[in-house]
PDB file of N, CA, C and O in Angstrom:
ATOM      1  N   UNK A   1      48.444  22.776  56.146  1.00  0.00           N
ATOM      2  CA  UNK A   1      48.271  22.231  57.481  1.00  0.00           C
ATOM      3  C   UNK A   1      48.340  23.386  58.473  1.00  0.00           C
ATOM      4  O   UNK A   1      49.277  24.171  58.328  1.00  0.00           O
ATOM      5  N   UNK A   2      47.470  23.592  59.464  1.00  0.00           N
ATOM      6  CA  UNK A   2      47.237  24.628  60.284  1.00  0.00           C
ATOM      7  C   UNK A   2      47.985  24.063  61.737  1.00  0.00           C
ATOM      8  O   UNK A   2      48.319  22.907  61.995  1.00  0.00           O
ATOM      9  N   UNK A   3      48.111  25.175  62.505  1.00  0.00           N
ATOM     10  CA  UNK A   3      48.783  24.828  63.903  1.00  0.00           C
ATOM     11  C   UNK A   3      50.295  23.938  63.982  1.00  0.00           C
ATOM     12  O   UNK A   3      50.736  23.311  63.019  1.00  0.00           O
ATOM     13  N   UNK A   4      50.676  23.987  64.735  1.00  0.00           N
ATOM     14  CA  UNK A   4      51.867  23.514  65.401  1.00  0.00           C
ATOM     15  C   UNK A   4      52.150  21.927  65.475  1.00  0.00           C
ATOM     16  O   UNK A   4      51.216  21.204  65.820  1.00  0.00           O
ATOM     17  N   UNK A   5      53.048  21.518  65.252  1.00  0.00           N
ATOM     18  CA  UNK A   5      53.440  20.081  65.365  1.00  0.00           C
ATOM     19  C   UNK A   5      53.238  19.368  66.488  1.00  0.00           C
ATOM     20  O   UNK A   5      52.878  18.198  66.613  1.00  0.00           O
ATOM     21  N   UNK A   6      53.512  20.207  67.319  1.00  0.00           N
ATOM     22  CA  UNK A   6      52.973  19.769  68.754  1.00  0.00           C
ATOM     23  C   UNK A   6      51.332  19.860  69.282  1.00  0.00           C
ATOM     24  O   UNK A   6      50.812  19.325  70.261  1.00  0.00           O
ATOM     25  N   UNK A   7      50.918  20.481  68.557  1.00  0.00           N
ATOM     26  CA  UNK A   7      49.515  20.493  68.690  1.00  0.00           C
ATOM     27  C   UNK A   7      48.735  19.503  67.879  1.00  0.00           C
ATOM     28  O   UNK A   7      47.659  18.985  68.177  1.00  0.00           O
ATOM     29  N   UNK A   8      49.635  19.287  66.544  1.00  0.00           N
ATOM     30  CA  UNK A   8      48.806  17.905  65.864  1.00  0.00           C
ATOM     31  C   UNK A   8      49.215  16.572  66.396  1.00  0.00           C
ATOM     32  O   UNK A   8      48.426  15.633  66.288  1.00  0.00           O
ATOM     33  N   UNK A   9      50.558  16.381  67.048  1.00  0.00           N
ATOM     34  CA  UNK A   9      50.631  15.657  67.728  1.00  0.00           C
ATOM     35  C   UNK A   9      49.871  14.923  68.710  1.00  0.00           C
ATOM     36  O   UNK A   9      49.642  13.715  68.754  1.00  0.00           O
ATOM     37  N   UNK A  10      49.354  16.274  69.850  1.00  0.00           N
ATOM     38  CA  UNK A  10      48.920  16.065  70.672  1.00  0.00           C
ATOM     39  C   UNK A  10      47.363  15.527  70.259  1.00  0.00           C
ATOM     40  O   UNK A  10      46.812  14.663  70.941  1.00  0.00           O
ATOM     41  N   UNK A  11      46.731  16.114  69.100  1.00  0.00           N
ATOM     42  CA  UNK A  11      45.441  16.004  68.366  1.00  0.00           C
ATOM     43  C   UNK A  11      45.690  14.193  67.950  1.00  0.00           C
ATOM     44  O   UNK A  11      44.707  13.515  68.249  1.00  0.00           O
ATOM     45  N   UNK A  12      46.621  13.573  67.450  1.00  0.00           N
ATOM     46  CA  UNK A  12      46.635  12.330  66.651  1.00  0.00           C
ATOM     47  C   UNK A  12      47.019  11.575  68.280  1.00  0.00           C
ATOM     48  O   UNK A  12      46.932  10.367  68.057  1.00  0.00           O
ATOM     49  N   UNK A  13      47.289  11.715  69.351  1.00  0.00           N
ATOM     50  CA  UNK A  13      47.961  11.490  70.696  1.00  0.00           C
ATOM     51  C   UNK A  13      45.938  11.099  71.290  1.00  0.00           C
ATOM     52  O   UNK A  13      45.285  10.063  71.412  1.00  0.00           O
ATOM     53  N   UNK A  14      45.703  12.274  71.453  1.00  0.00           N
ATOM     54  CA  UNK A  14      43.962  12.207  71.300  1.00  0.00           C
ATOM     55  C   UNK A  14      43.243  11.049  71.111  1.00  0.00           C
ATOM     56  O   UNK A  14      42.601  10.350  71.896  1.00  0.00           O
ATOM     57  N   UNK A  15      43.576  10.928  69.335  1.00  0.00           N
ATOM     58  CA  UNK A  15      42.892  10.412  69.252  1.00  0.00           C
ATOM     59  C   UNK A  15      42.687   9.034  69.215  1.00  0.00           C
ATOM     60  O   UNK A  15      41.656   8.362  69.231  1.00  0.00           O
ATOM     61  N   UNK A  16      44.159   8.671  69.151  1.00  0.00           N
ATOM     62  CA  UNK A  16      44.374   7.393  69.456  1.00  0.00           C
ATOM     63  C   UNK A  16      44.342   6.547  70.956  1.00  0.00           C
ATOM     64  O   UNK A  16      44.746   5.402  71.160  1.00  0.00           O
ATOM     65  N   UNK A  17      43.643   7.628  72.059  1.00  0.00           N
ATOM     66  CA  UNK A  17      43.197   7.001  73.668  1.00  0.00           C
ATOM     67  C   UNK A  17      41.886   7.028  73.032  1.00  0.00           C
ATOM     68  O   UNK A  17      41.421   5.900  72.870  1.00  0.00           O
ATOM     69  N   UNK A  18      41.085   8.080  72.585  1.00  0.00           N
ATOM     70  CA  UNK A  18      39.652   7.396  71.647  1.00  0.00           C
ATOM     71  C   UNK A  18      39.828   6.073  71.611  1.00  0.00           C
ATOM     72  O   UNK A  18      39.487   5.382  72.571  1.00  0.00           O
ATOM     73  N   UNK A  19      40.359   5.566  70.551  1.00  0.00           N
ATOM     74  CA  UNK A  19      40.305   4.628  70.137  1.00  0.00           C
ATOM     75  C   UNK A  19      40.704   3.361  70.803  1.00  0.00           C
ATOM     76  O   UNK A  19      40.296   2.315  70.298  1.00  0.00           O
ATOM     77  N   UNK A  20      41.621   3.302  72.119  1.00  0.00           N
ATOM     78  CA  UNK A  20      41.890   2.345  72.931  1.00  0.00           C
ATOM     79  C   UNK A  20      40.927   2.214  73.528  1.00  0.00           C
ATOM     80  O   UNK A  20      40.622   1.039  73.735  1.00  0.00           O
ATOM     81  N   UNK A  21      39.786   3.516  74.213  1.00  0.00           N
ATOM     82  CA  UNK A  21      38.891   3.398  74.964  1.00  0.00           C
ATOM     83  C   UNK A  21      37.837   2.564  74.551  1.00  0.00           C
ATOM     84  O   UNK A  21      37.264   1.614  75.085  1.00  0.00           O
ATOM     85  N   UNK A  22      37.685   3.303  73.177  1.00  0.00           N
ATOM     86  CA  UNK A  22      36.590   2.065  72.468  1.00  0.00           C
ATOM     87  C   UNK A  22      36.627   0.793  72.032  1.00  0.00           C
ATOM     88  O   UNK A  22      35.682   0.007  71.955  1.00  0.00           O
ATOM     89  N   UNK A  23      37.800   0.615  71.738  1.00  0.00           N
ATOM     90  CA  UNK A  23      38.210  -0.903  71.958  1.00  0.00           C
ATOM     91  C   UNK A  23      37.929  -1.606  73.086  1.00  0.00           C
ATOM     92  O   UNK A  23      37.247  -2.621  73.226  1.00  0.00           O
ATOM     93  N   UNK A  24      38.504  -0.980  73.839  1.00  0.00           N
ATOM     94  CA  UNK A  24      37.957  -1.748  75.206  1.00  0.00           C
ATOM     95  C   UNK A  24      36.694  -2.471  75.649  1.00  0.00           C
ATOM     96  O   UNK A  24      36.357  -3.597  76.013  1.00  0.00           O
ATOM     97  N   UNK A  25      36.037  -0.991  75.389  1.00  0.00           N
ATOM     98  CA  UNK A  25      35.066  -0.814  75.701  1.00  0.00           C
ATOM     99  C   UNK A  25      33.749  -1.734  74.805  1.00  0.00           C
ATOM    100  O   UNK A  25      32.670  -2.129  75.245  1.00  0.00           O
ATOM    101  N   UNK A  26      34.283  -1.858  73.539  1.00  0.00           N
ATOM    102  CA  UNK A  26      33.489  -3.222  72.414  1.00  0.00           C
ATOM    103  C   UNK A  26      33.997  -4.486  72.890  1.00  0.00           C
ATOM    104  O   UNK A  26      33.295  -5.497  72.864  1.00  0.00           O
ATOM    105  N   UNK A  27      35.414  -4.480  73.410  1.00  0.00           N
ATOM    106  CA  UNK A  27      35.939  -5.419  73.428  1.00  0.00           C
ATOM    107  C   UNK A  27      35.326  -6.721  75.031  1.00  0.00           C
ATOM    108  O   UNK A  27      35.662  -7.894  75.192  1.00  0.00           O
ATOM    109  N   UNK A  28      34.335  -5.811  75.961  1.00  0.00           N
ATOM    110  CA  UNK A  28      33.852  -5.892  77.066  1.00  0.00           C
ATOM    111  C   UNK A  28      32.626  -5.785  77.133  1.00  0.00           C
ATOM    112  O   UNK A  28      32.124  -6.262  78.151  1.00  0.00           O
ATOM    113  N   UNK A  29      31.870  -5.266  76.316  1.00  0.00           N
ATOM    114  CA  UNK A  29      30.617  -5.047  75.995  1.00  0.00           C
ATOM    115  C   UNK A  29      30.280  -5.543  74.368  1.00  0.00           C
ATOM    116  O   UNK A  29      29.861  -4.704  73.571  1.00  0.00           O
ATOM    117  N   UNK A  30      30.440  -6.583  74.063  1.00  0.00           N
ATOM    118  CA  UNK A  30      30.471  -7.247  72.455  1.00  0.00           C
ATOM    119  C   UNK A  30      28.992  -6.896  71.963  1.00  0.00           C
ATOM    120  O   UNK A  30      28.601  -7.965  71.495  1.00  0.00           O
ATOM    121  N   UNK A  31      27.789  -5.802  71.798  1.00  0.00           N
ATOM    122  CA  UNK A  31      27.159  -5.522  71.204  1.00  0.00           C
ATOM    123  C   UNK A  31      26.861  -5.140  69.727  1.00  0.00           C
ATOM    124  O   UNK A  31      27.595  -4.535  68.946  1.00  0.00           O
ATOM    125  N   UNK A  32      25.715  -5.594  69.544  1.00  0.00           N
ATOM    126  CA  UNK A  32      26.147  -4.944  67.408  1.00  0.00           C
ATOM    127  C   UNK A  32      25.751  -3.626  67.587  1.00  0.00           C
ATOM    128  O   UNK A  32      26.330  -2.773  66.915  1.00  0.00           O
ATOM    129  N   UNK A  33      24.592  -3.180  68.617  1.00  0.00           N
ATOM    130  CA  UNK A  33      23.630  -1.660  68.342  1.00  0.00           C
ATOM    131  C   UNK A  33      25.357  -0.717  68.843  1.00  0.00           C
ATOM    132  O   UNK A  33      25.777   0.288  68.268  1.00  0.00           O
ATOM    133  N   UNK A  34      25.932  -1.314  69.827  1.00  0.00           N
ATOM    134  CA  UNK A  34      26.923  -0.713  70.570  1.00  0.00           C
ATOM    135  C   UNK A  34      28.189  -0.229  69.288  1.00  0.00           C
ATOM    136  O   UNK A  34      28.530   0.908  68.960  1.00  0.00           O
ATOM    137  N   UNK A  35      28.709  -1.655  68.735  1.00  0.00           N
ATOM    138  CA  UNK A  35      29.414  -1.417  67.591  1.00  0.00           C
ATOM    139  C   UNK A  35      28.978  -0.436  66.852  1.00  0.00           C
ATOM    140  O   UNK A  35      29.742   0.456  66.485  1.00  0.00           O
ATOM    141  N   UNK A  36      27.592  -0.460  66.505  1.00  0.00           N
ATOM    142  CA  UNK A  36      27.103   0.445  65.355  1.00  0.00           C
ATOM    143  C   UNK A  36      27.276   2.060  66.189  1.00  0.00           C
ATOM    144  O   UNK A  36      26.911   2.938  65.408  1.00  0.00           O
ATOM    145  N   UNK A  37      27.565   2.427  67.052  1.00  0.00           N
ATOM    146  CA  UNK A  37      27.522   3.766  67.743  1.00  0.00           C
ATOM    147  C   UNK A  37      29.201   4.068  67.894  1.00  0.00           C
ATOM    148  O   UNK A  37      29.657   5.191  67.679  1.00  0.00           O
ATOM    149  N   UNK A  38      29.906   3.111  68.224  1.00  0.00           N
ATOM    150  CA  UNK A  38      31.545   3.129  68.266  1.00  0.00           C
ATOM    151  C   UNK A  38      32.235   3.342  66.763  1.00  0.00           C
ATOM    152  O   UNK A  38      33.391   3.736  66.610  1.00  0.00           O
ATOM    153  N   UNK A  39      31.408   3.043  65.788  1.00  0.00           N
ATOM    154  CA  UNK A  39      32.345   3.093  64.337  1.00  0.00           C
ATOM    155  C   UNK A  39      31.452   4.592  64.284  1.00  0.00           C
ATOM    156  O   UNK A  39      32.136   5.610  64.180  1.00  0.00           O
ATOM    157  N   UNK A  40      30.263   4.713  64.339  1.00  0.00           N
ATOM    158  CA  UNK A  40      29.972   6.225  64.262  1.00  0.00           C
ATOM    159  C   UNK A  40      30.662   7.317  64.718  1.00  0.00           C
ATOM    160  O   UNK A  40      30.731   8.447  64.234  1.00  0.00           O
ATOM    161  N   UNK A  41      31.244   6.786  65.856  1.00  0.00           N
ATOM    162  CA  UNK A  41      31.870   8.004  66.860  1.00  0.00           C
ATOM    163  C   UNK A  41      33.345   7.709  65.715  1.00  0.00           C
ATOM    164  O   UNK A  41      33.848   8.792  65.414  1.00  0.00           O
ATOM    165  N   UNK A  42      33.771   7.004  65.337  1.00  0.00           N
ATOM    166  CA  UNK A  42      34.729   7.078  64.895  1.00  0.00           C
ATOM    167  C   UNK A  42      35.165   7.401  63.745  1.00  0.00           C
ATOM    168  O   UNK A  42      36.369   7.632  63.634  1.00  0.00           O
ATOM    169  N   UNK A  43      34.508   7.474  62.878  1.00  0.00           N
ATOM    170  CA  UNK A  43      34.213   7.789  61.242  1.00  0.00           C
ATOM    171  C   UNK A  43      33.968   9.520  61.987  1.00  0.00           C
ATOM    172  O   UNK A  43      34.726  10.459  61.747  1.00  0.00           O
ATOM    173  N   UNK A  44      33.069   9.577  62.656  1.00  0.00           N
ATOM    174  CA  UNK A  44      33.417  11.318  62.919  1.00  0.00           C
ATOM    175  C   UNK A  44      33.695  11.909  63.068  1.00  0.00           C
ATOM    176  O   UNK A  44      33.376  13.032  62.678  1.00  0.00           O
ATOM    177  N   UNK A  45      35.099  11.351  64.252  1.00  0.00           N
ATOM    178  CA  UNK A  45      35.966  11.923  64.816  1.00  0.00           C
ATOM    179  C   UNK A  45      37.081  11.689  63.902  1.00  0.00           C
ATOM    180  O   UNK A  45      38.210  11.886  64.353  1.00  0.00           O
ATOM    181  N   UNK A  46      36.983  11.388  62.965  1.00  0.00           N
ATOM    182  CA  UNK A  46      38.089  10.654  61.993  1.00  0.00           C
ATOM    183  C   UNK A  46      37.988  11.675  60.831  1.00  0.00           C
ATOM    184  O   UNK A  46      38.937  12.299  60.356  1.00  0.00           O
ATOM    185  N   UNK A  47      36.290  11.774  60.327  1.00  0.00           N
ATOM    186  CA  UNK A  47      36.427  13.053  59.770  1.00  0.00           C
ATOM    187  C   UNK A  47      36.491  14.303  60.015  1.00  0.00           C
ATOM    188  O   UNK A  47      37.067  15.010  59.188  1.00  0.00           O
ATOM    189  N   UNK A  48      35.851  14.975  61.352  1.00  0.00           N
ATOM    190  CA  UNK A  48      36.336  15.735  62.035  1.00  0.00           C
ATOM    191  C   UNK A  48      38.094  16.320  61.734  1.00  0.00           C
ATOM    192  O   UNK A  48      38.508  17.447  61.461  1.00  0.00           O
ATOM    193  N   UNK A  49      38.804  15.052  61.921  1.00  0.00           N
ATOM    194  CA  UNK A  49      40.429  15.390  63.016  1.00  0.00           C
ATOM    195  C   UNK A  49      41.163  15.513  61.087  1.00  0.00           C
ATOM    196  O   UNK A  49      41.737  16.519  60.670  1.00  0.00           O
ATOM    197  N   UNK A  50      40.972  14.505  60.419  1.00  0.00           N
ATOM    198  CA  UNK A  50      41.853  14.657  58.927  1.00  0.00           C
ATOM    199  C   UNK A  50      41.175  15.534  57.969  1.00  0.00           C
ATOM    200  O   UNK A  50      41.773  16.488  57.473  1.00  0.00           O
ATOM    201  N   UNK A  51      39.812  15.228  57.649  1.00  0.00           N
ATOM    202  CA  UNK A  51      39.344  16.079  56.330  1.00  0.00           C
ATOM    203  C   UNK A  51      38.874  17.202  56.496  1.00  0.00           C
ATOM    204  O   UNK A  51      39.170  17.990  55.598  1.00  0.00           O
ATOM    205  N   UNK A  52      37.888  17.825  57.767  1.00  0.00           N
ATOM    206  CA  UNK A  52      37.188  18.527  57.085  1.00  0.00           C
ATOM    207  C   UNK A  52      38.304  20.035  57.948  1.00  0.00           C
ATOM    208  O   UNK A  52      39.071  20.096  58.909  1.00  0.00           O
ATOM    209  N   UNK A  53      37.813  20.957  56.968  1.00  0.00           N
ATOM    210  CA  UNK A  53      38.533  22.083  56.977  1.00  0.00           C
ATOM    211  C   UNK A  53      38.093  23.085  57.345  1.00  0.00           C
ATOM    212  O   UNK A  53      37.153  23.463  56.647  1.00  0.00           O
ATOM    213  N   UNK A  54      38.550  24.236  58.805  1.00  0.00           N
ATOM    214  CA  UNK A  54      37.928  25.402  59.782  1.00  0.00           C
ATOM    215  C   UNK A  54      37.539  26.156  58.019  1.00  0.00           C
ATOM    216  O   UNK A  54      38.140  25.825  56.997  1.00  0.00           O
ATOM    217  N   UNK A  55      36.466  27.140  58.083  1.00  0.00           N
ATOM    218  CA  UNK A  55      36.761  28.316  57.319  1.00  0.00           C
ATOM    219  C   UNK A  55      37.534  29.405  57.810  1.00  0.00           C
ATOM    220  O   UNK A  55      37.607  29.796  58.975  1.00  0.00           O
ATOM    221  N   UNK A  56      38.233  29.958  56.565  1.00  0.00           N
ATOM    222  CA  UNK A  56      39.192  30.847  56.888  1.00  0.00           C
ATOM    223  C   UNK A  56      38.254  32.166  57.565  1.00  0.00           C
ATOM    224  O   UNK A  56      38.821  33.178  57.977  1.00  0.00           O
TER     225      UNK A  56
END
C-alpha cells in the first residue's frame, strides 16, 4: 500500500461524496442512458482508487 493513511483516507473520504453525488443525482434524474453513465463512472473510479497499480 503506497502513501499515508491520511491520504487514503482522504482518497476513500473522496470517494464516497462521488458516490452521494451520484446518488442524488440518479435519484432526481431516474434515467436508464443516465444510470448506464453513473455505474460507468463508478466501476472506474472504483477501479482506478482499489486495483489498478502506479508503475514503479
Amino acid at each position: 500500500m503506497t502513501g499515508s493513511i491520511l491520504e487514503r483516507g482522504l482518497t476513500l473520504f473522496a470517494f464516497a461524496v462521488l458516490l452521494v453525488f451520484l446518488g442524488v443525482l440518479i435519484a432526481y434524474v431516474p434515467r436508464l442512458d443516465l444510470g448506464g453513465v453513473i455505474l460507468a463512472t463508478v466501476l472506474l473510479a472504483g477501479y482506478d482508487l482499489f486495483l489498478h497499480r502506479p508503475p514503479k
